[in-house]
C-alpha positions in Angstrom: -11.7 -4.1 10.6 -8.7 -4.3 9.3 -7.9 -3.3 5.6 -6.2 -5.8 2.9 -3.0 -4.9 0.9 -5.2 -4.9 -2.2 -7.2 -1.8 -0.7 -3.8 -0.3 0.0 -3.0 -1.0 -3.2 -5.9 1.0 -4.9 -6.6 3.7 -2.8 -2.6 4.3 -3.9 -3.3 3.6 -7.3 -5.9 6.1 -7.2 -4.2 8.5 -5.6 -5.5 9.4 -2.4 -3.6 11.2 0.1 -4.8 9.4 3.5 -6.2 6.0 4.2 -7.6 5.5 7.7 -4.9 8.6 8.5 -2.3 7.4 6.9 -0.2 9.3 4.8 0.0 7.6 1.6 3.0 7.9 -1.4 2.1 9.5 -4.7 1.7 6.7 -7.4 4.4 6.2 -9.4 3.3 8.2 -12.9 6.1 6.9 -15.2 6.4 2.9 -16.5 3.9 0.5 -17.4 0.8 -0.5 -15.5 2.8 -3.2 -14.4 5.1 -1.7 -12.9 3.3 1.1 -11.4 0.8 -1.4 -9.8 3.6 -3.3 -8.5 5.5 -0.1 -7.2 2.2 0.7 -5.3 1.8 -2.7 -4.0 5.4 -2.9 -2.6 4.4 0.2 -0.6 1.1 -1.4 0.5 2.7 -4.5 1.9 5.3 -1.7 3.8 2.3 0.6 5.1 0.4 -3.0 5.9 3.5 -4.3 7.9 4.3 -1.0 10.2 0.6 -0.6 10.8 -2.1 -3.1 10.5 -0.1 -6.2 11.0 -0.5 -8.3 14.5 2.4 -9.6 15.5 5.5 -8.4 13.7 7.2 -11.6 13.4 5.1 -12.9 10.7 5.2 -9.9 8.1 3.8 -10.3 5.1 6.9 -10.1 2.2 
């Protein structure tokens, strides 16, 4: 099954290293939540796109 950007989202959020062995970025530590939740969903949608995404045309912006 594949995951959802909203589970990328949190497990970056929370800080975990590896999701289904991916290497994940460190959370941005510094702003408000705002923009540390959207810093970590831009990367999300980026990990989603090169990895879990069917056909590449149709990326997810």
């Amino acid at each position: 099954m594949k995951p959802t950007i909203e589970q990328l989202t949190s497990a970056i959020l929370s800080n975990k290293e590896f999701f289904q062995n991916i290497k994940l970025p460190v959370p941005q530590k510094y702003g408000t939540f705002y923009q540390c939740r959207s810093y970590a969903k831009f990367c999300a949608t980026r990990i989603f796109n090169e990895n879990f995404k069917d056909n590449k045309s149709e990326e997810v912006h």
